[in-house]
N, C-alpha and C positions, 0 to 999 in steps of 0.2 A: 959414756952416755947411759940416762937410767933405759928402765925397759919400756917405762912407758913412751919415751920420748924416740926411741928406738924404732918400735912397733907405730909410732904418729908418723915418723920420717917414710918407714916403706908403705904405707895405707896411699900417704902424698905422691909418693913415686911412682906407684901402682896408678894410682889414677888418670898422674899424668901420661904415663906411659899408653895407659888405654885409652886416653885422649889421641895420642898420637896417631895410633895405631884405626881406629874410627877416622881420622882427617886422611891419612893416606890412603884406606878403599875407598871412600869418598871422591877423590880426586882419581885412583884409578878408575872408577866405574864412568865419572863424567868422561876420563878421557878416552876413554871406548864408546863412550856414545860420539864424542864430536867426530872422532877419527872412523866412522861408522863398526869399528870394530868391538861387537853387543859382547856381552858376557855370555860365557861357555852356556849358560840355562838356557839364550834365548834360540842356541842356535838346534830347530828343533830338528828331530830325526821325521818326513814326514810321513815316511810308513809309520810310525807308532800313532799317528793323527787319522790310520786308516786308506789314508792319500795310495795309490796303485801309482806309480814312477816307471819311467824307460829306463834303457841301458847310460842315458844321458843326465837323467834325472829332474826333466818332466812329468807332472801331472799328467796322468792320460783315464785317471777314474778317479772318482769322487765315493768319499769314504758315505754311500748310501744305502744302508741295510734293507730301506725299503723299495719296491720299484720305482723310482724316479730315473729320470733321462734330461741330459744337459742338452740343449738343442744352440750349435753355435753356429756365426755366418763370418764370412770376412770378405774384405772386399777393398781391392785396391784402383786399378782402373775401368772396370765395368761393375756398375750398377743398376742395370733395367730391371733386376726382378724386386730391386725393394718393395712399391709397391704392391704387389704379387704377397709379397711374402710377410711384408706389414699386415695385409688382410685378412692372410690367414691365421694367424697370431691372433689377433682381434677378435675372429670370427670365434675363436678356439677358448678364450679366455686363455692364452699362453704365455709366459714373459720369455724370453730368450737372451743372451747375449751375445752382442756384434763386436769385431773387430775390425777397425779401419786405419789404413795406412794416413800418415797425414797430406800428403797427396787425394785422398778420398776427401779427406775432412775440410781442404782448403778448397777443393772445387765448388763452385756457385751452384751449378748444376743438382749436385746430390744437398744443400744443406738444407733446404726444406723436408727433404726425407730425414735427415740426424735428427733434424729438430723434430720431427713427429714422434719417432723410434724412443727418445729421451723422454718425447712429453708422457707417450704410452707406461712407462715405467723400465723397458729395456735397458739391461746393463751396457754402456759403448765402453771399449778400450783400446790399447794400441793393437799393431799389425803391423810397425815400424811407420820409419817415414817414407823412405821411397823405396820400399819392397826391395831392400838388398837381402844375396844369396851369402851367408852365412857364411858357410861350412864348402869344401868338393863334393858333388855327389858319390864319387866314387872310393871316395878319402875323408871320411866323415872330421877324425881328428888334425884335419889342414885349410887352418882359419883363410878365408878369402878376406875379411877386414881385419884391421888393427883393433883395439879396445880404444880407442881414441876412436876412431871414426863411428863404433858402434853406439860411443856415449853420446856421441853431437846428433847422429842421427834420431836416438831414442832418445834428448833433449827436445828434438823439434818436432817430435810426435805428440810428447807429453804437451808442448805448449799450444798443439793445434786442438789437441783435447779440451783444453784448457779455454779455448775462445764459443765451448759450450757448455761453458759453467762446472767442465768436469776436473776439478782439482784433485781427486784421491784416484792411482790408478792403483789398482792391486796383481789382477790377471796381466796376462802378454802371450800373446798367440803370435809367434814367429814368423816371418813372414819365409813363402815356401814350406812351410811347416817342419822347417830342415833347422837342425842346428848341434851344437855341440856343447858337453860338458862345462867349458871356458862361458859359452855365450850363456849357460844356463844360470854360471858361476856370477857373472857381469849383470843381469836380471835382478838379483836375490842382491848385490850390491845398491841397487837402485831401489829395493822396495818391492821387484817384481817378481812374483813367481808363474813360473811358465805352463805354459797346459798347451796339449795337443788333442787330436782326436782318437778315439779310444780304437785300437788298432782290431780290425774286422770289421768295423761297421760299413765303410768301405763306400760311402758318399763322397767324401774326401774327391772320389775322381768323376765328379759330377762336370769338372771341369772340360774335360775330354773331348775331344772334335772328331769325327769320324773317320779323318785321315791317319790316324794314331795307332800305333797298336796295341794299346793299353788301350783303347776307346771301350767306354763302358756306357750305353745306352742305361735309361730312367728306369726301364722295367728290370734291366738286367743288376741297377744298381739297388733295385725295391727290394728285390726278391732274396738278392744277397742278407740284404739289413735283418730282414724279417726271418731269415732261414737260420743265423747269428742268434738271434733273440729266441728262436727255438730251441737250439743247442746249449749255447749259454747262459743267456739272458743278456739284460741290457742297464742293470741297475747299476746306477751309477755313473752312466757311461758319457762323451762327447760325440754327439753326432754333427758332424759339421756339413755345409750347406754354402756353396759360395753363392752370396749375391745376385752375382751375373757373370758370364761366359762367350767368349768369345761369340760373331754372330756364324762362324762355320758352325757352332751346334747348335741345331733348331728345337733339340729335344729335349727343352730346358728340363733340369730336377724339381727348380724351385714350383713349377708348373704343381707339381703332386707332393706340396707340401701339405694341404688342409689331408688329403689321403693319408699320408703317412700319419701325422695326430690323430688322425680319427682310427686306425688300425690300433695305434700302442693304445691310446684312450681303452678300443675295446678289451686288450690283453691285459689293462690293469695298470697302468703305468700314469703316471704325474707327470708335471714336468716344472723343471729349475731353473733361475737363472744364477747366475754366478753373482754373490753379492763382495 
């Protein structure tokens, strides 16, 4: 064989071969997408995005260098204070985002409150479907459901989502705000990444009834928030707010929500919704 004909043969070969070789990552990279399994780039580390994570590896601060404050609600079977809480928001010029179990979302009752909350501009997301306990309390890594029950459940959340126009869910606020590694792992399977509330701020137990011994009264829970914000600050952070509360507590939070905006407002703070 001459040499030109030589050096023509491997030019051919080469080509073909890096033909080959382009149809095969090709075909690998689609089959990571179908099989939901993304390429090593996408899978991002999210402290480097700034994101503050638990021991579990939820969101629990938002990568904000400036004072801003996430103001979050959730709400599974008691909702009296939307209302309340819709007005202050309004009053405040504030957008906020809610989390509803779909049990929430399928009640007749509250969906004229969704639908205002939506029309407002507020973010709604899950809160599961029927407020199942994750995790033991006392045994954080001892799943109480299967990954099966967990996907059917967060199926029928997303689809009650779904019957208010809301097709993209990103966030997932767990329901009991309890959960585990696995269930956080199962989230990020589906699209969702999890957030909690930013640990001190300590609204979270606005829930509380006075027969309790965790019972934390409105002023006692003010004082807290605001004493946090002295020490620390608050930028960045999740303060959560439930909805509505059992009728044993009379001394609702949501009561001294325009208070609390109008406090951070004077300290210099913004406010976010989760988009």
């Amino acid at each position: 064989m001459s040499n030109n004909k030589h050096i023509l043969f491997q030019t051919s070969f080469l080509r073909v071969l890096i033909k080959e070789w382009t149809i095969l990552l090709l075909l690998t990279l689609c089959a990571a997408t179908v099989f939901g399994q993304k390429p090593k780039a996408a899978n991002r580390n999210l402290k480097n995005y700034g994101y503050e994570t638990d021991s579990e590896g939820a969101i629990i601060k938002m990568p904000d260098k400036e004072k801003t404050v996430y103001l979050i609600f959730s709400a599974h079977d008691y909702g009296e204070g939307g209302d309340t809480i819709r007005s202050a928001l309004k009053k405040n010029n504030v957008k906020a985002s809610f989390f509803f179990t779909g049990d929430f979302l399928r009640n007749e009752s509250f969906v004229p409150l969704i639908k205002r909350l939506k029309k407002d501009g507020h973010y709604i997301g899950s809160h599961s479907d029927k407020h199942l306990l994750y995790a033991d309390w006392s045994k954080r890594d001892s799943l109480l459901v299967t990954k099966e029950e967990f996907m059917i459940d967060m199926n029928h959340s997303l689809a009650a989502l779904s019957m208010f126009g809301i097709k993209k869910a990103k966030w997932y606020l767990p329901s009991y705000e309890w959960y585990n590694k696995e269930v956080v792992t199962w989230c990020k399977e589906r699209g969702l990444s999890v957030i909690n509330f930013s640990p001190g701020t300590g609204t979270n137990a606005d829930y509380t009834t006075p027969d309790m011994k965790n019972y934390r009264s409105s002023e006692a829970l003010m004082n807290n928030l605001l004493k946090r914000e002295q020490v620390s600050g608050l930028s960045g952070n999740f303060i959560l707010i439930h909805l509505g509360t059992d009728k044993k507590r009379i001394d609702k939070f949501y009561n001294h929500l325009d208070e609390l905006i109008l406090e951070l407002k004077k300290r210099g703070y913004s406010f976010k919704r989760l988009r």
